[in-house]
Every structure is written in structure tokens, then in C-alpha cells.
N, C-alpha and C positions, 0 to 999 in steps of 0.2 A: 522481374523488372519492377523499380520502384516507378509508383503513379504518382500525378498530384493529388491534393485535396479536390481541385474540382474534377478531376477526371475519377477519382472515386466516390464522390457523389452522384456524379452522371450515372454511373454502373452500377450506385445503389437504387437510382429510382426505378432502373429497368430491369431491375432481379427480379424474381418470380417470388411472392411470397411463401413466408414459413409455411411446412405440411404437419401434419399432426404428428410427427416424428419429433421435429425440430421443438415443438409446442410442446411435447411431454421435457424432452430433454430442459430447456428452459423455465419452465416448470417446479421442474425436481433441483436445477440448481438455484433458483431465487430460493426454494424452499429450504435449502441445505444452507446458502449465504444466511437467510434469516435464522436459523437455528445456532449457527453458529456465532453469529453478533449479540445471539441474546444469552447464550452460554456465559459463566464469568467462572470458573475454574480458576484457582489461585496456580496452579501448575496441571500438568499434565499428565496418566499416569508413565510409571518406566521410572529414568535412575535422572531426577532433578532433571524433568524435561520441560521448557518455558512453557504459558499457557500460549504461545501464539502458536504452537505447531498441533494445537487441536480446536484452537474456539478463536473467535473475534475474527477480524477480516484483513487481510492484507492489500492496500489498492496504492494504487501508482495512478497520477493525475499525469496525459500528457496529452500532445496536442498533433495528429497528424502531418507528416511534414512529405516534403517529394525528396527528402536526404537523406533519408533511414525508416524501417520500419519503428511504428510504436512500440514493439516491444523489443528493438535493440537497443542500444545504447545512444544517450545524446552525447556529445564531442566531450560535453564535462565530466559527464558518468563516465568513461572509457580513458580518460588521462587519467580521474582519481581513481577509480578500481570499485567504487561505489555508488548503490545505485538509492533513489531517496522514495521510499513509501510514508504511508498514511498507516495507523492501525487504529479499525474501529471496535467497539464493543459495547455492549448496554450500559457498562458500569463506567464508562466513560468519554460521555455523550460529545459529537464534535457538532456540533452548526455548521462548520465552514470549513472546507479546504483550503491547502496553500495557494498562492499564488491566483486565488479567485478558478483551482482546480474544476472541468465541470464534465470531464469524462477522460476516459482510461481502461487498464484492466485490473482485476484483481487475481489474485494467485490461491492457490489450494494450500490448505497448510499443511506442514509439513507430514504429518502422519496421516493426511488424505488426500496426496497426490498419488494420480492413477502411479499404475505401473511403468514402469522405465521410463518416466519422467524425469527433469533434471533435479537431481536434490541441491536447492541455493543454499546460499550462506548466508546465515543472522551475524551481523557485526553488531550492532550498538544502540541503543533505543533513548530516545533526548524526549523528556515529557511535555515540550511545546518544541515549535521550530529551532531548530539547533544551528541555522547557519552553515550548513553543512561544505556548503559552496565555497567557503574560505577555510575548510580545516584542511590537516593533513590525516595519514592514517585513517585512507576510504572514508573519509568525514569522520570520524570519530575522533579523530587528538584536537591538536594544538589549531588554536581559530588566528592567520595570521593577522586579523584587523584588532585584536587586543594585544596590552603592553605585558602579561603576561602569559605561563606558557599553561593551556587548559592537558591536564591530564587524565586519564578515567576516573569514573568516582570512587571507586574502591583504591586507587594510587592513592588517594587523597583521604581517605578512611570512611568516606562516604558510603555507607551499605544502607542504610533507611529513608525512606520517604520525608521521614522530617529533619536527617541530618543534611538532606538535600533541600529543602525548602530554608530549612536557618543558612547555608550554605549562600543562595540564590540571594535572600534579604541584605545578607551582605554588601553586594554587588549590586541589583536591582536593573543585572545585564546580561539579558539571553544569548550571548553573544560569550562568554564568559562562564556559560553554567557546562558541569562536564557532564559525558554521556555513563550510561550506563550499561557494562562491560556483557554481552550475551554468546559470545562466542564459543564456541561448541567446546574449544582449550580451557572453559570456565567453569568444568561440571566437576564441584557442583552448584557453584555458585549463582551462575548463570539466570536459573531457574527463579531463583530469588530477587536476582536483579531487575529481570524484566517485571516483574510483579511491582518494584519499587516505584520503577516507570509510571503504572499506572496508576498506585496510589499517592503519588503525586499528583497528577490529574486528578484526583477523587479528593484529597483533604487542599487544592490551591488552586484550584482551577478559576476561580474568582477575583485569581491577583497575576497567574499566567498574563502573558501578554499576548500572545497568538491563542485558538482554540484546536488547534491540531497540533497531535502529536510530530515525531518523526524517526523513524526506523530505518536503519541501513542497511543495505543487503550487498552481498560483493555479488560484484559484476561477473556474468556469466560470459561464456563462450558463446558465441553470437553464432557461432558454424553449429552449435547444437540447439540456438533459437526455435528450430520446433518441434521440441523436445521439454520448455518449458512451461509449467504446471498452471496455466496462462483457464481460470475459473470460466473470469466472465468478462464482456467488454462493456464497459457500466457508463453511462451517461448520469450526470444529475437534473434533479425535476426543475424545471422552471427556467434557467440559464438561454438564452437564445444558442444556437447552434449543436447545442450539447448533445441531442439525439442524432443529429447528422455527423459530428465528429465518431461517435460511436461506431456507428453506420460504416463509418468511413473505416475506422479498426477492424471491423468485421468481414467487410467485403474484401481486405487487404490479405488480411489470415486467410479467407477464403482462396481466393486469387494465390496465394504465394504456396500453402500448406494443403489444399484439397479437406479441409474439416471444418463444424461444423461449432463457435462459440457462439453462443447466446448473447445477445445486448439485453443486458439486465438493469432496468430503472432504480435510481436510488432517490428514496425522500430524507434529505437530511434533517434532523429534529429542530426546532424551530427555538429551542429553550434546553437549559443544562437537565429540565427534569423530562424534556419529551426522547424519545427515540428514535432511529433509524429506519426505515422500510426500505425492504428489495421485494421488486415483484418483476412480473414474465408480462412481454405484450406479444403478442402474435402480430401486431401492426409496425413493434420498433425493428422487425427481424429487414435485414437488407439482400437475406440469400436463401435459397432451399437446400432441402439434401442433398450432397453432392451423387 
């Protein structure tokens, strides 16, 4: 049964807190987020496998609702087929989430999700806000609020990070910039692609207009919800509300799922040259062992 916001707060403040179980597990996964945001791998190793399915972090900014759980789908994600992440990593520092984002979960990547977890799909990766809300083709095509039709970037011969920023100068309309192709149909391309992503971020990020990227994932089967590869439920430092929203993802999974994720603190870098921190509280936890 879906809760409200306030009635899973209420149930977070009367949970019993974390036991030294829940504190290693917690723990060990800020330790592994933190390892892997500082990784910067150009690829993966295997046959042109993207760097995102072993390093940097995959997270979804969303917001408790009593209409769906946080990690199904919102009415938009479930028309288009697509769902909209964040990807962080050291070599391409974010200050800010979208949408003033201040908790969520993050996902395991792909070659470190547990066992019989659900394996998602990488659609398309936009190296600031991509507008994704007005494309078609699960957010990655054609953006209907521009007078032309936006196609992948390799459609358009776009394969490099600077053929995409001369591309972008063009225009001077994120709205307008195309995505870049990482679909599994892409190998071997793919691998290259997503790397292009970020060195976009890394050689423009000072003429970007947003400071977050944005990644597409196809939308899952919500009957096998939990089943997916669902890290950590992460609040950001300083935001009013954002440890209880969390809180709120936690007790919900808890409540729905009988397991046991970690609320994982994130400090976003303050500056393009500062870094990310994830760490473990024993105080942000809203449940014990089941």
C-alpha cells in the first residue's frame, strides 16, 4: 500500500535505529559510491563497454509522492519509455542537480549489480540538461519546442567532443544540442560515445548552461521493481528536507520490499575544481534489520 509523505515520516521517526549490521552494510556502500566517482576509466574493460557500467555514479533526483513509489515511474517516465538520471564522476565535477534535485537513489552499475538484479537500459547521454521532457524517442530524438528535427549525434556526424561543442556554438540552444547514441545496438561505438559526453563536460563546462549532465535509461517493468539494482537512497548536504525525503525512500523500500538500503549523504563540490563526497550515518538510517 502506497503511504503519504507525512505518514512516512511519522514511521521514520519511530523506527528503531540502524544496528551494526546495517552500519557495516552502509559503510562498505559509501565506500564503493566513493571509489567509484573517483575512478575515471575512459571505457570499461570487455568488447567497447561504456565507462558508466563500472565507475562514476548513476542517481535519479526524485521526490516522495502517495501516487507511486520513488523508484517507479512518474506518469512522464511511463508515457515516454524513458527515465532521466544525473551521472557523476571526479573528472566531471557537478555543483548542482537538476530541478534544485536534493535526494533520490542511485543504481549499481552495470557490471556491479548484485546477482539477479534487473539489467536497465542505457539510451542516450546529453552533456548538460537535454530537455528530455519534450523529445520523442524515450528523450533522446527530436525536441518538439525547436523548428528543427534534433537527431543523434553520430546521424549528424557528430562522433567528438569538439565536433559537438562547434556543433552547440552554432545554435547557443540546449534545446537543440543532440544526444549521444549509447545503446547496447551501438557496439562498438557506444563506448566512445559516452566518453564524448564527458569530455564535453571536461573541455565546455564553462559555457554549458546547466552544470549537470543527463542520461537516459529505458524505463523498467515496475512488476519487477524490486528486483532493481536500486545502491543507495542518497539525500544532499544542506537542502532543508532532504534527509527526511530520503528517510522517506527508505522506510518505503523497507515497508514495501522487507530490505535493508542505506541513506547515503552526498556533499556536492562547491567549485568545478572541488569534489564529491558520499559517506554512511548511523543517525540518517530511518530502519533496522529486518
Amino acid at each position: 500500500m502506497y503511504r503519504t509523505l507525512a505518514q512516512l515520516l511519522l514511521l521514520t521517526t519511530l523506527s528503531a535505529p540502524a544496528n551494526g549490521a546495517n552500519a557495516s552494510i552502509g559503510a562498505q556502500t559509501a565506500q564503493h559510491l566513493q571509489q567509484n566517482y573517483d575512478a575515471t576509466p575512459q571505457q570499461c574493460p570487455g568488447n567497447a563497454v561504456p565507462a558508466h557500467a563500472c565507475s562514476g555514479v548513476l542517481l535519479r533526483s526524485t521526490l516522495p509522492s502517495p501516487k507511486y513509489h520513488t523508484w517507479h515511474h512518474s506518469p512522464n517516465s511511463r508515457v515516454k519509455g524513458g527515465v532521466s538520471f544525473s551521472y557523476l564522476r571526479a573528472d566531471i565535477p557537478t555543483p548542482q542537480l537538476a530541478a534544485d534535485g536534493r535526494s533520490g537513489f542511485t543504481l549499481y552499475p552495470l557490471l556491479q549489480r548484485p546477482q539477479g538484479s534487473l539489467h536497465y537500459e542505457m539510451l542516450c547521454a546529453f552533456p548538460t540538461d537535454g530537455d528530455t521532457w519534450e523529445r520523442d524517442s524515450r528523450g533522446c530524438g527530436d525536441n518538439r519546442q525547436s523548428a528543427e528535427r534534433e537527431k543523434p549525434c553520430h546521424a549528424l556526424g557528430i562522433t567528438k567532443a569538439e565536433d559537438w561543442i562547434a556543433q552547440y556554438r552554432l545554435t547557443g540552444d540546449y534545446k537543440r544540442q543532440c544526444a549521444f547514441d549509447i545503446q547496447r545496438s551501438r557496439v562498438p561505438e557506444r563506448a566512445d560515445a559516452f566518453f564524448q559526453s564527458l569530455r564535453v563536460k571536461q573541455l565546455f563546462a564553462a559555457e554549458l548552461p546547466f552544470p549537470w549532465n543527463e542520461v537516459m535509461i529505458g524505463a523498467w517493468d515496475e512488476a519487477q521493481s524490486s528486483k532493481l539494482p536500486i545502491q543507495s537512497f542518497f539525500y544532499i548536504e544542506g537542502p532543508d528536507a532532504a534527509l527526511e525525503q530520503a528517510q522517506a525512500d527508505q522506510r518505503d523500500w523497507y515497508e514495501t520490499n522487507d530490505t535493508f538500503i542505506p541513506v547515503i549523504r552526498i556533499r556536492l563540490p562547491r567549485s568545478l575544481e572541488d569534489r564529491t563526497a558520499f559517506s554512511y550515518h548511523d543517525s540518517d538510517q530511518a530502519v533496522a534489520v529486518p
